[in-house]
N, C-alpha and C positions, 0 to 999 in steps of 0.2 A: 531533560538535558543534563549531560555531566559537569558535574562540581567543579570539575579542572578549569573551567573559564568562564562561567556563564550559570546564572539561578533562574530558570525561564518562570517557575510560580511567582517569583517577586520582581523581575525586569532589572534586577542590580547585575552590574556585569566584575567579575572578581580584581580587585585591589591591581592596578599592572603599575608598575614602579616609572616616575616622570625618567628617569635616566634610559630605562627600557625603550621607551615611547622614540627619546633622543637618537638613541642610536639606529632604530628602526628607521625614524627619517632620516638621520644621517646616513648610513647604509644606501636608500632607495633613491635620495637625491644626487647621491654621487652614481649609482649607478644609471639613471637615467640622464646626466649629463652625458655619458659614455655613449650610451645605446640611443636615443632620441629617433622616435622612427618621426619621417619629415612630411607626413602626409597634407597636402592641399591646401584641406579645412584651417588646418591647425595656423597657417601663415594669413587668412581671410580676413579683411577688414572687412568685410558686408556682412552686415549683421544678419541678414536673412539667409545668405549662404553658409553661415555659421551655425544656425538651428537646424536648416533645413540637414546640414551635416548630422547632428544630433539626431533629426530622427530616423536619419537613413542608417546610422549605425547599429539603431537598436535590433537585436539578436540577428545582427549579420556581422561577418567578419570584413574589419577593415580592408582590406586591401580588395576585395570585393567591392566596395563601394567607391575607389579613386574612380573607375574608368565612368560610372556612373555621376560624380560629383563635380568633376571635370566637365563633361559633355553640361549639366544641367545650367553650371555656374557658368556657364558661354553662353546660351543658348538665351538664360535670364538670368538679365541685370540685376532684378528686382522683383517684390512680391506682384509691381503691376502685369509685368508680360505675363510671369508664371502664371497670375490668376486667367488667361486669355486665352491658354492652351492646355485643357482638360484630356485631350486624346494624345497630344503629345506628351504631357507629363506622367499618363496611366501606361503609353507606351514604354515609355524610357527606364522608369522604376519597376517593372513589369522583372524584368531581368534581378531585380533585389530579392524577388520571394513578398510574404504577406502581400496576399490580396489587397487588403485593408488599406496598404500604404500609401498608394497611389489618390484615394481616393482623399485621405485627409490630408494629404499634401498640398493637392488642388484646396481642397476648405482654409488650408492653413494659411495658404497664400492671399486669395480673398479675405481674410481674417486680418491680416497684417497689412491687404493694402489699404482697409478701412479704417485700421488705426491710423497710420500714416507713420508707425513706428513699431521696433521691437521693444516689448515690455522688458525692463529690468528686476524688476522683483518676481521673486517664484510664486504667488500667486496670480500675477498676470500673465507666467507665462503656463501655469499647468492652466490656465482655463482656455486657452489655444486649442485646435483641434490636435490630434497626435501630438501632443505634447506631456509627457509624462511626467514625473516625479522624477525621474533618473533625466531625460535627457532636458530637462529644465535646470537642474542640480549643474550640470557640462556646462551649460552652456553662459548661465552665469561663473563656474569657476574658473574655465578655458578662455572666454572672450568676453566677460563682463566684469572682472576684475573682483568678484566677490567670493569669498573666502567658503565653499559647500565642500562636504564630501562628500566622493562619487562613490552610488553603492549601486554595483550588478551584480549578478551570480558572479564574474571572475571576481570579484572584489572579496564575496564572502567567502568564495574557495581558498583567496590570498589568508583574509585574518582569520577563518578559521582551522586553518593547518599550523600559523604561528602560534596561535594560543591552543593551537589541538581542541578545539568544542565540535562537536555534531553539527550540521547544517544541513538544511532542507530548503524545498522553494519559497517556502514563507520566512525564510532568516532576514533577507533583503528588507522586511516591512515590519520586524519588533525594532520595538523602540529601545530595548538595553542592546541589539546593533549599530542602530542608527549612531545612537551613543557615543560606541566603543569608535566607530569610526570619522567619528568627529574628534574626538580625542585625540586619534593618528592622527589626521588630518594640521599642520603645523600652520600657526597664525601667519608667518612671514614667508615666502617659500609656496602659499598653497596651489599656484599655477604649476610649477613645474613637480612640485610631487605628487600631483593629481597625472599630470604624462606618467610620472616615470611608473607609477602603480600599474596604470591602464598598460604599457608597453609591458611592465615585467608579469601580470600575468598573461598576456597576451604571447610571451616568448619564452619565458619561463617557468612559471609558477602555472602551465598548464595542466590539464585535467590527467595527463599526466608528467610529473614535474621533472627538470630537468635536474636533479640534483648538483649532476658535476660542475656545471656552469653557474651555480644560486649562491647569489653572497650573503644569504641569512639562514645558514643550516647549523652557525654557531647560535643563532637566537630561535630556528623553531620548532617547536616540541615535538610539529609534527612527526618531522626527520628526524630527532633523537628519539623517538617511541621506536618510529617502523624502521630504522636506517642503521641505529646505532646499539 
């Protein structure tokens, strides 16, 4: 890995100044007050249609998933019905992509109506079926009130174009990452600058970036290397 951000033999991630970090969040938080995209899950008091959100999103594109999240969260209340309709639920999600989904959905819902509750801690919920690391992380920062940052592939394309380092599919899973973006990640604030992240690479900071419209092209190296 290159020296500009990142010592992948030692796991240290390089010196970034707390004022940097500031304005990074200041920057994303103002801009996701602006942009706020208002999707379903995101306004759900039921905890099970809030997960169940989490793992329908995983490597599908949101808006892809409203007309699916909608239909399920009417359809069921709660983990009990969900657990009661296995051909309805493998139909419905069928329409998402992964095979797979469908099928730990139905486990998940069983799983959850045996608790009789959704776990809060991220060990109780990555031991859930379909329940990942990433959409465990969401789900306690979005609708459990606890302070995680959320790390996907758009996450690591976001920080590693601002700090210009190399990234590949296992960047998501070192631990001088995880780090770095727990660091971003701001103590007070961390519900809504976990939105505005997920919105701004989702609308901007895409794979390919939108420059003209990006309010941190005075802060990222990337765009000063290739841009300027």
């Amino acid at each position: 890995m290159s020296a500009r951000a990142a010592k992948e033999h030692d796991g240290r991630v390089s010196p970034i100044k707390p004022s940097l970090i500031k304005r990074i969040q200041k920057v994303l938080l103002e801009w996701g007050r602006e942009n706020y995209s208002d999707f379903p899950w995101r306004s759900s008091h039921n905890s099970f249609h809030a997960l169940l959100a989490e793992v329908m999103l995983q490597r599908t594109r949101a808006e892809q998933v409203v007309p699916v999240f909608k239909t399920f969260a009417s359809r069921y209340p709660s983990s009990v019905e969900a657990s009661k309709d296995e051909k309805g639920i493998k139909k419905l999600v069928s329409t998402l992509g992964l095979n797979w989904r469908g099928e730990k959905i139905i486990e998940l819902a069983k799983a959850l109506k045996d608790l009789g509750n959704t776990p809060t801690v991220l060990e109780g919920l990555t031991s859930l079926p379909g329940v990942g690391p990433y959409a465990a992380s969401s789900y306690l920062s979005l609708h459990a009130g606890t302070r995680m940052p959320i790390v996907d592939s758009n996450v690591v394309r976001l920080w590693g174009r601002i700090f210009d380092f190399e990234t590949d599919q296992e960047t998501r899973r070192k631990r001088w990452f995880l780090e770095l973006a727990d660091r971003l990640t701001p103590r007070e604030g961390f519900r809504e600058f976990n939105y505005a992240v997920l919105d701004f690479t989702r609308t901007v900071c895409k794979p390919k970036p939108l420059h003209n419209i990006c309010p941190l092209t005075e802060i990222c190296r990337y765009y000063r290397r290739i841009c300027q």
